[in-house]
Every structure is written in C-alpha cells, then in structure tokens.
C-alpha positions as CSV (number, residue, x, y, z in Angstrom):
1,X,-61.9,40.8,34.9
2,X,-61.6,39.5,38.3
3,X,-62.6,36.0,38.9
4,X,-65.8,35.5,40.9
5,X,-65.9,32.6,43.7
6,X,-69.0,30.5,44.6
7,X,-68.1,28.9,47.6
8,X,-71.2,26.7,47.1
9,X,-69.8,25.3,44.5
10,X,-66.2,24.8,45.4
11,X,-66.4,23.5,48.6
12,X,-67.7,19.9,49.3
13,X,-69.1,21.0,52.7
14,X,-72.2,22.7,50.7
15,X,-72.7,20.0,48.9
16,X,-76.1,17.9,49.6
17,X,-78.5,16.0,48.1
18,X,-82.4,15.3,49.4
19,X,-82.7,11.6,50.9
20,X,-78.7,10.9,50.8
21,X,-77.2,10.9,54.7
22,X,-73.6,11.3,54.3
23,X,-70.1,12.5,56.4
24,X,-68.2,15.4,55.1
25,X,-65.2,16.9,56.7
26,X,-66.0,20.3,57.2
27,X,-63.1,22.8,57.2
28,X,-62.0,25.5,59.8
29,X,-64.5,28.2,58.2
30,X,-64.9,32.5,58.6
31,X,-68.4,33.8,59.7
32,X,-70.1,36.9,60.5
33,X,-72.1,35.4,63.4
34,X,-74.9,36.9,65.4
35,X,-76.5,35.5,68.9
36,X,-79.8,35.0,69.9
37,X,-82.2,33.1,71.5
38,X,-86.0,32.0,71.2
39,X,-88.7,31.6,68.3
40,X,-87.6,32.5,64.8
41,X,-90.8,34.4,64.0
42,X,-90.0,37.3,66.0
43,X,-88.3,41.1,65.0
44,X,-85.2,39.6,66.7
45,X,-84.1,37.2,64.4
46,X,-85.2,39.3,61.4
47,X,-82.9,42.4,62.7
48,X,-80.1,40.1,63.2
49,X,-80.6,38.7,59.2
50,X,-80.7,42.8,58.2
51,X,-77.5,43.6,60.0
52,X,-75.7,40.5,59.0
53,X,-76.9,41.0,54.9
54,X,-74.8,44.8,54.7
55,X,-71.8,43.9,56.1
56,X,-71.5,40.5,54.3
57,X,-72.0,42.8,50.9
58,X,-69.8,45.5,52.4
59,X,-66.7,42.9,52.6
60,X,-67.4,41.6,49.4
61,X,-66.9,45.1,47.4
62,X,-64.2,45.7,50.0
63,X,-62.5,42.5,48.8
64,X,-62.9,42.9,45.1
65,X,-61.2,46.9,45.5
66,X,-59.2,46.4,48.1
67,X,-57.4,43.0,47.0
68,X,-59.0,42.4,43.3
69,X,-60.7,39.5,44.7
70,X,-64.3,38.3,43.9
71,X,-66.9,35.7,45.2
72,X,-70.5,34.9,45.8
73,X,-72.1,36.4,49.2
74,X,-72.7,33.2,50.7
75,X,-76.4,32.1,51.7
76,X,-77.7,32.5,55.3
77,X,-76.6,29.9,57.8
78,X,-77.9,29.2,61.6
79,X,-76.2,27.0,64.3
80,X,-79.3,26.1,66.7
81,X,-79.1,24.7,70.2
82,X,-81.2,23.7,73.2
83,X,-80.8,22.2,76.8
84,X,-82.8,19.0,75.9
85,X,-82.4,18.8,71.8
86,X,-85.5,17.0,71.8
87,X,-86.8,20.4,71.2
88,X,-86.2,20.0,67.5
89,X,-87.4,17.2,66.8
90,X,-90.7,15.8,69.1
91,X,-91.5,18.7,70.6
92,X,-90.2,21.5,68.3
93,X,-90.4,24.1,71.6
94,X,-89.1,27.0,69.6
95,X,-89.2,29.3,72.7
96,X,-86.2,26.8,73.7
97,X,-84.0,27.2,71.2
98,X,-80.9,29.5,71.3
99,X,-78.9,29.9,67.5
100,X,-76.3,31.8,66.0
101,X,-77.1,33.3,62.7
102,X,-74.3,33.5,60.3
103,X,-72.9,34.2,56.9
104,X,-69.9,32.5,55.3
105,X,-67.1,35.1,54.3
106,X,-63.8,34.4,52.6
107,X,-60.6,34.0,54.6
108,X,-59.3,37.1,53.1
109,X,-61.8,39.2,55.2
110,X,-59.8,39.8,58.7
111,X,-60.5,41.9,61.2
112,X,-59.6,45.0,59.9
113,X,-61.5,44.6,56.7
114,X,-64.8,43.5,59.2
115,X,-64.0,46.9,61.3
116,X,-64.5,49.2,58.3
117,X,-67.2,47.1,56.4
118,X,-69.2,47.8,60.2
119,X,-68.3,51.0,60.4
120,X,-69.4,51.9,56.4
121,X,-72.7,49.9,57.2
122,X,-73.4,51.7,60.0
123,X,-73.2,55.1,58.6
124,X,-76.8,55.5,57.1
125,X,-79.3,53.2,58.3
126,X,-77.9,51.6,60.9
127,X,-78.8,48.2,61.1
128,X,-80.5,47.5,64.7
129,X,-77.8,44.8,66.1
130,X,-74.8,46.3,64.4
131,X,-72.9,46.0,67.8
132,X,-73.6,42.5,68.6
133,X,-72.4,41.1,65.1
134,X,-68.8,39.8,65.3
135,X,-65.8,37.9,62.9
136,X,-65.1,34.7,64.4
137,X,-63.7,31.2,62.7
138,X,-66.1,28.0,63.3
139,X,-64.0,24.4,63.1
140,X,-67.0,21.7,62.5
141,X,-64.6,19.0,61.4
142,X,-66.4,15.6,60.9
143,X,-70.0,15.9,60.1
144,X,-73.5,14.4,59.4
145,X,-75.1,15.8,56.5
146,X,-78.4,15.9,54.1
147,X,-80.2,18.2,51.5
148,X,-84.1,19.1,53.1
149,X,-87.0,20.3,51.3
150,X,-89.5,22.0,52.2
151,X,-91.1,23.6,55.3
152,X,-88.7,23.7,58.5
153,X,-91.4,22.3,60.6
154,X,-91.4,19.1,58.5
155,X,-87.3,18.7,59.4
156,X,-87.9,16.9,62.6
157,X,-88.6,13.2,61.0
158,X,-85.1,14.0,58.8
159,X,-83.4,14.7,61.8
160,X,-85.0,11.9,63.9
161,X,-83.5,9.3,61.2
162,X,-80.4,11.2,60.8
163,X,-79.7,11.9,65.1
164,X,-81.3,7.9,65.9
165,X,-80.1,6.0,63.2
166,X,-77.8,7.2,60.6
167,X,-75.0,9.0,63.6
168,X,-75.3,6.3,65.5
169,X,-75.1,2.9,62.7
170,X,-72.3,4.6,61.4
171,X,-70.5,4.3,65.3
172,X,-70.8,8.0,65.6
173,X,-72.3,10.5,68.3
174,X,-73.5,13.7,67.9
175,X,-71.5,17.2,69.0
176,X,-71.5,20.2,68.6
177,X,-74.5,22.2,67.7
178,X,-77.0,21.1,64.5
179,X,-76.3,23.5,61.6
180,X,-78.3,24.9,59.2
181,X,-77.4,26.3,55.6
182,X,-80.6,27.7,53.8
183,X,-79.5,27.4,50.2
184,X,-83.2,29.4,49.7
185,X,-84.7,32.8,50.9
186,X,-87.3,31.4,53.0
187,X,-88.3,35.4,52.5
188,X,-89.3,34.8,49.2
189,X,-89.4,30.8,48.4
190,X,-92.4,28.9,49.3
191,X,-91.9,26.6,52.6
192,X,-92.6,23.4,50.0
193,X,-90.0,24.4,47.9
194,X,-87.2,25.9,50.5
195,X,-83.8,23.8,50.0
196,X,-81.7,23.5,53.4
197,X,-78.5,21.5,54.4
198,X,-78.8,19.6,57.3
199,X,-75.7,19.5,59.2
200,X,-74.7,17.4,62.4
201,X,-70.9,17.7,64.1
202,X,-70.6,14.0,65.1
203,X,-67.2,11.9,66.9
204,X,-66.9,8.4,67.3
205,X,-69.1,7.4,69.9
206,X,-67.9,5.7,72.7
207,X,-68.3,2.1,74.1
208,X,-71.6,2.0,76.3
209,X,-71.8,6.0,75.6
C-alpha cells in the first residue's frame, strides 16, 4: 500500500501552537496560487477556493497512479497584502486588501502534471477561474509565527503583538506578505473554534530602520 504524506505533520513550518510567538525557517515550497483582490465575503474569493479544491485533488490521484506516491491535500492557505498594512490590524479595511489564495502541493507535481490535472478539471464543470490558477514555488525563508483561534476579525490584537512587539524585540522587521494557513474549514467550523497559523516573513531589521 502506498504510503500516505501529511505535510502537516512532517513539516515544522505547519507547526503552531495558540499564545506561543515563535521563528521557523520556512522552506522553498510548491502552490497552486490564485490572485485577487478586495473583501473575502464576496463570489470572488469563493470561485477562486472551488477552482483551486479540484485541481489540488486532481494532482493528488495523478500522483499516487502516475508515480505511486500518496499524501494529504493540504489545507487552504492565503498570502494577504495592502498599501498601508494597518488595514489588518486597526482598521481591518477589507476592501484594501489584495491576497493570493493557495494550496500546498508536493514537489513531485511539475508543470506537466498541473497541465493535465487543469485540463481533467476543467472538462465537466468548469470551475469559474480555471484560467487564472497557476504552479508557482513561494521561498518565505525566516518567519514569525503563531496558532489563532477563533474568528478572523479577532486576529488583529494577535498581530498587533506579533508585528509591534514580538518582530521587532527579537531585532527583526517584517517582509514579505503576512500568511495565512487555515488548518479549519471556516465553511463548516464555527468562527470561535476556527484554528489558523499566523505567519510573518521577517529579516533583521536594520539600525535606525
């Protein structure tokens, strides 16, 4: 029987617990990635989660036929981004905010194998921003992390601490974009009970920067 990978539990970048701030070093990574911009409540962002879902299960199956190799379709991710990043945290503008959503994929899944998984998911039901998803590789290197829970709108006083204190007592300065990893459905979980890793590309901040 082909061995079955959980990439949640073998890499130490999806590890996280709730009130612990730590650094990780996050490795060069594969994703199926999607753009967009704007509030999260709209038909946009939940077209972009229905065409990334398909192709993510169509490489797996691909992967275990093709190759004999198994794993765990990974949870959803989001990169999110805004001019003044103060939109996330005291004014929580959503109609500011541009993101990326994303699903983790093995590195066995190239190009080819991301061709013909797009092609066989768009052959009944095509998903509505089938053209706009792409294969690329995402190198976050050092990062700030923690384990949320609960509703998304009560993040911002976790990433207050985490942008205004912890980054910055440690001698580090944020880059990059903030990261999400929603270890829950927030389709089907409660907003109490939903489990997300924070994540925060940092550097070492410069003198007087």
């Amino acid at each position: 029987m082909t061995e079955k990978i959980d990439f949640k539990k073998t890499l130490d970048a999806y590890q996280a617990k709730q009130g612990l701030f730590r650094i990780v070093e996050v490795p060069k990574l594969r994703y199926l990635m999607i753009d967009g911009h704007g509030d999260p409540n709209t038909p946009a962002f939940a077209e972009a989660i229905e065409t990334l879902y398909p192709v993510a299960y169509k490489l797996k199956f691909a992967g275990k036929r093709e190759l004999g190799r198994d794993h765990v379709v990974m949870p959803l991710e989001a990169l999110w981004w805004a001019e003044d990043m103060d939109a996330f945290t005291a004014a929580r503008d959503k109609s500011l905010w541009d993101w990326t959503l994303m699903i983790m994929v093995p590195d066995w899944a190239d190009q080819d194998m991301f061709a013909a998984a797009v092609e066989s998911a768009g052959a009944k039901n095509r998903p509505a921003r089938l053209d706009d998803l792409r294969l690329e590789s995402l190198s976050e290197g050092r990062c700030a992390q923690t384990l949320h829970v609960g509703s998304f709108d009560d993040e911002a006083d976790v990433l207050t601490r985490m942008h205004h204190a912890f980054i910055p007592d440690h001698g580090l300065s944020m880059t990059g974009k903030h990261h999400e990893i929603y270890l829950s459905d927030f389709r089907k979980v409660a907003p109490e009970k939903l489990r997300t890793i924070l994540r925060q590309p940092v550097r070492t901040a410069t003198p007087g920067g």
